[in-house]
ZAZAZA-924955 format. One record per residue: x, z, y of N, C-alpha, C, O in turn. Coordinates in steps of 0.001 Angstrom, whole numbers, plus 500000, padded with zeros to 6 digits. Atoms other than C-alpha are relative to their C-alpha. Layout:
REM residues N
XZYXZYXZYXZY
...
END
This chain:
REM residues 180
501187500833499887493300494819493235498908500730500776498271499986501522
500567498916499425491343497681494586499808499737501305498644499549501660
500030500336498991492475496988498161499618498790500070498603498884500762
500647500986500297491598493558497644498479500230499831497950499739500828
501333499837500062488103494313496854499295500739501190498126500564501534
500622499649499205487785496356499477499923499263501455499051499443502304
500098500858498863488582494005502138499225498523499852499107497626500687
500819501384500296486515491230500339498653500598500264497957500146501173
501566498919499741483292493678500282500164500319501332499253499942502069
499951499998497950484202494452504047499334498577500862498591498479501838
500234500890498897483998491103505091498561498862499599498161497829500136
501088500759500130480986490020503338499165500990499858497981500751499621
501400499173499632479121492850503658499297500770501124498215501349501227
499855499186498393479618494207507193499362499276500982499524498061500868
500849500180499541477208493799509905500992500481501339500369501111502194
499574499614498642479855494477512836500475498497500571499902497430500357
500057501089499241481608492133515034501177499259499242502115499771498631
499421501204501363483088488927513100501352500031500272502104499904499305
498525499762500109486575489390514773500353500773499371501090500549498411
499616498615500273486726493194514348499986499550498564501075499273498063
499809499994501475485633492621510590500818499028499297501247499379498197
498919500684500825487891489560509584501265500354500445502100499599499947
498832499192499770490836491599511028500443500886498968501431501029498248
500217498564501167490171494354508993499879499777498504500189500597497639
500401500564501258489198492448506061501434499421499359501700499421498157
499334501020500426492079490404505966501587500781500191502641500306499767
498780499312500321494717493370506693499466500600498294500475500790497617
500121499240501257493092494965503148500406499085499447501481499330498899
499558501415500861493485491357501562501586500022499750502214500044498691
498640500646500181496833490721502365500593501168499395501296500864498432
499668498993500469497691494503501610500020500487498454500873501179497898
499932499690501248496211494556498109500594498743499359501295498976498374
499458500868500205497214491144497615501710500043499793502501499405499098
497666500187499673501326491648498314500030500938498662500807500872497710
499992498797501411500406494573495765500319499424498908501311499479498182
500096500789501365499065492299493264501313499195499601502160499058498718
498557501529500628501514489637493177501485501013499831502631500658499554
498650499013500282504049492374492881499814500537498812500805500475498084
500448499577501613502173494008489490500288498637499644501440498622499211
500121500923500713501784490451488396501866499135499499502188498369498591
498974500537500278505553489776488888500901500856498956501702500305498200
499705498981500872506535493080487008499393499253498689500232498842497888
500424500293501291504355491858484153500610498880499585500852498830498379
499701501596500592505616488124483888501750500127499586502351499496498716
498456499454499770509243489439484295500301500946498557501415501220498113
499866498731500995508597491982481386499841501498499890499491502288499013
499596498222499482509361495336483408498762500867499677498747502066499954
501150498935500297505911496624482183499876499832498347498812499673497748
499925499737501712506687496761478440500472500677499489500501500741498260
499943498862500207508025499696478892499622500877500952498827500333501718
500683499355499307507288502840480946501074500131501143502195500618500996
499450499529499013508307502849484419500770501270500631500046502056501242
499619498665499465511120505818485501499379500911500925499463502129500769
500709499130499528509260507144487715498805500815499224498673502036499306
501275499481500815506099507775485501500877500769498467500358501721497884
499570499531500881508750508407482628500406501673500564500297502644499815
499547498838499487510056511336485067498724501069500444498795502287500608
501490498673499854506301512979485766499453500332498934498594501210499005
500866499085500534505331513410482360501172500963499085500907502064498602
499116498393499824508549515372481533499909500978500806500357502045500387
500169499084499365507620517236484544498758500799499357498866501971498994
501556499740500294503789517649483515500666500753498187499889501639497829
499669499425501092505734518802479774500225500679500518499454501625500353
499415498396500212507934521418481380499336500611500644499935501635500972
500997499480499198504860522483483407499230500270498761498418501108499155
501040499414501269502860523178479889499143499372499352498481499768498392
501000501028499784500992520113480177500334499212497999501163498511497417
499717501038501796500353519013476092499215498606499540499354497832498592
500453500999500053498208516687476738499964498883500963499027498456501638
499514501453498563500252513631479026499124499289499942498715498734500961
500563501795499261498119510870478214498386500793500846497817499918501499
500707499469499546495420512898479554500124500334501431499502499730502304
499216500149498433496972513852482730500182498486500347499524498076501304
499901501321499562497819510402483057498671499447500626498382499119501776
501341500731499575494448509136482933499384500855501140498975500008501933
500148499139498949493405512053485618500693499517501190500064499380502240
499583500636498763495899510635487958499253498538500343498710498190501392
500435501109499457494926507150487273498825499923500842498608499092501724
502088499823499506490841508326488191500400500594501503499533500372502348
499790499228498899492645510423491270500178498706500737499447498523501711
499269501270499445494327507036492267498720498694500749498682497946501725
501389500926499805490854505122492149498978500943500902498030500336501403
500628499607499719489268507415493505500410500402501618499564500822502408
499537500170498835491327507481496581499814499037501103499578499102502309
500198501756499565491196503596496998498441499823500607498067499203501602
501729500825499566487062503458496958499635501064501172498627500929501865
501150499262499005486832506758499338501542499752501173501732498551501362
499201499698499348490049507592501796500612498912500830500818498835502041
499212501156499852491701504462501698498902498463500598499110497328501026
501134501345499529488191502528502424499507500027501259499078499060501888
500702499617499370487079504287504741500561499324501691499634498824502328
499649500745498790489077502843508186499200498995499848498169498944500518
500947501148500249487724499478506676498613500005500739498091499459501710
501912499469499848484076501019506483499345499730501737498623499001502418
500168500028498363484294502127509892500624499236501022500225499245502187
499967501041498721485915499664511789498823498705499718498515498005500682
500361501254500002483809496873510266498124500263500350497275499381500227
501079499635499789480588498966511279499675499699501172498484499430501328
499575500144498707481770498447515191499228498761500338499663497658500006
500447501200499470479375496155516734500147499041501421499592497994501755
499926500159498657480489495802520086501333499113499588502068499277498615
499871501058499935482039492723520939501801499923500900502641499034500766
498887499405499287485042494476523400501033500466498612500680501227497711
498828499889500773488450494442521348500998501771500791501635501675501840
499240499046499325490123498292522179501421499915500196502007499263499331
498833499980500556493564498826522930500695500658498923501663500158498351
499943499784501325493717501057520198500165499352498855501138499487498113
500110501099500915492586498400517910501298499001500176501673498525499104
499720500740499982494986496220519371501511500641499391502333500211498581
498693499242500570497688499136519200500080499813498528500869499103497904
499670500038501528496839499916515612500313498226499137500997498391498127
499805501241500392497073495790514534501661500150500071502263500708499153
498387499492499584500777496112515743500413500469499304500979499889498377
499427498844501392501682498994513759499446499298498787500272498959497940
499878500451501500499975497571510829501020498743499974501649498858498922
499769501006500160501621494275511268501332500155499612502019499736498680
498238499721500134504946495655512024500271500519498463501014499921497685
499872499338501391504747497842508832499864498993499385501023498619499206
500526500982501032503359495064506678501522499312500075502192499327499043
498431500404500108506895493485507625500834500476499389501281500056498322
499275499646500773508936495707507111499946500471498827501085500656498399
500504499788501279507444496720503810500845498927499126501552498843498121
499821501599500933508059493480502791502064499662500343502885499592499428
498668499989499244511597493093504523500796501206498938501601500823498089
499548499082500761512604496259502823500120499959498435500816500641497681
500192500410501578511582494732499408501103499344499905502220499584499446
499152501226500360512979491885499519501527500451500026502155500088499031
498439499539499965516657493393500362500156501031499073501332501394499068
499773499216501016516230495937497498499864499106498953500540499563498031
499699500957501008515897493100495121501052499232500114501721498963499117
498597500895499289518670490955497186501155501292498779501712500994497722
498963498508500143520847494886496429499836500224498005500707500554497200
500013500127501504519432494693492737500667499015499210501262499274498163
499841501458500620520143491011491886501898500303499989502727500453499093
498009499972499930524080491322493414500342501426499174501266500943498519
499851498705500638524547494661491747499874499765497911500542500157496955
500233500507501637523302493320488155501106498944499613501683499000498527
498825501267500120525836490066488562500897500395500281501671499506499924
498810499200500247528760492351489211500327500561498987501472500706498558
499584498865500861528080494561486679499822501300499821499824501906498749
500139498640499520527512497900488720498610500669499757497455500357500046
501605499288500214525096500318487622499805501213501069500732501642501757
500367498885499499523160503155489238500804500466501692501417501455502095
499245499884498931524269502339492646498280500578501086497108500556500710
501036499568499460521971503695495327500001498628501639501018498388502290
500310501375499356520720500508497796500315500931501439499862502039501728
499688499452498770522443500970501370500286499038500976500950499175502003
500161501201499278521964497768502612498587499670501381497405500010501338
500863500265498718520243496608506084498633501083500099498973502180500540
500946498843499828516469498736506029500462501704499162500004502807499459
499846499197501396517802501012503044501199500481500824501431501488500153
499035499011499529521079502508505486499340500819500556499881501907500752
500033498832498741518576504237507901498986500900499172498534502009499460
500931498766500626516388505510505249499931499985498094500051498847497640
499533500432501343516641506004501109498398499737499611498152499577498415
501437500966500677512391504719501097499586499458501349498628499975501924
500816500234498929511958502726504172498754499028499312497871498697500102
501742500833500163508848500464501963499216500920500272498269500691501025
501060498744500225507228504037501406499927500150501277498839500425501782
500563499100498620507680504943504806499100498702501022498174499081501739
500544501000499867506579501332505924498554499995499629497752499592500472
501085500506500277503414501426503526499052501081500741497909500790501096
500203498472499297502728505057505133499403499307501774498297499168502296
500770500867498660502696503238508651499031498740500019498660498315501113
501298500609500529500100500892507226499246500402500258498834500326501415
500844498834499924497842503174506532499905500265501633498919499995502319
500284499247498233498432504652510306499628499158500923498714499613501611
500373500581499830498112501938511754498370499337499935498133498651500929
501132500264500414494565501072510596499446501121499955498252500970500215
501002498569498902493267504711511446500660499762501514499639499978502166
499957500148498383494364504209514962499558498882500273499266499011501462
501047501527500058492662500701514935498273500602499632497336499952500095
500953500073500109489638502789513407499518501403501369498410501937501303
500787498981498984489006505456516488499601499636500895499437500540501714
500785500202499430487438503590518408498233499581499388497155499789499946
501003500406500712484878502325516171499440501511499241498260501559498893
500239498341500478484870506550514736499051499810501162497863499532500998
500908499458499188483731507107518192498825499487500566498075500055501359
500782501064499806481676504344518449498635500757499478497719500957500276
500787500262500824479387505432515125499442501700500894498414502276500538
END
């Protein structure tokens, strides 16, 4: 929701140019948005009524590291996590939607691209790890590792997808950097 907010506060609070900022606004939207509806489908589904493997596998780490107080650590990541979103993660936003000039860069146009493409395959990559989940559960087969269409050329192409997100939208914000 986080990204969501920040591309809603972008586009109603920014004083740059109305393309540049509903571009920008509306890659954070759709970005925290695909998020959301992805928590929200975990929750309706059940899968958050217990603790996610991954998070089950960091605070055995954070134990055999010495760590006695997990839910504590926990909450430290969660504040690290937020605290990423309102500064690091805002900040392309910030500064592209500061850009008052009226000239579209190729930069900008480059970085749109890359985000767009990523935003695909993100999504592309999902969807065929649930396709690879669904047939895998109706067989029977457990603990298979997904090696289907995005998932042969890499074992996290979403991660590396949400990664070119992100890059995408700093190379969309250096012109507007060099702008300020």
């Amino acid at each position: 929701m986080g990204l969501t907010l920040i591309g809603i506060m972008t586009w109603c609070y920014s004083d740059g140019d109305s393309t540049r900022v509903a571009l920008v606004s509306m890659a954070y939207i759709f970005a925290g948005s695909r998020m959301r509806f992805g928590a929200l489908k975990l929750w309706t589904s059940g899968h958050l009524q217990k603790e996610l493997p991954r998070y089950e596998y960091q605070k055995r780490r954070w134990q055999k590291a010495g760590k006695t107080n997990v839910a504590l650590a926990q909450q430290i990541e969660a504040i690290i996590q937020g605290l990423a979103n309102a500064s690091y993660l805002a900040l392309p936003a910030f500064i592209i939607a500061a850009n008052t000039d009226s000239q579209i860069s190729i930069f900008e146009i480059i970085g749109i691209i890359v985000w767009l493409a990523a935003f695909a395959m993100e999504t592309i990559a999902d969807i065929q790890k649930l396709a690879f989940l669904k047939a895998m559960k109706s067989t029977g087969i457990n603990n298979q590792v997904c090696n289907v269409g995005l998932w042969r050329f890499s074992r996290h192409p979403n991660y590396f997808a949400e990664w070119m997100v992100w890059n995408g939208l700093v190379i969309a914000a250096i012109p507007s950097w060099l702008a300020l």
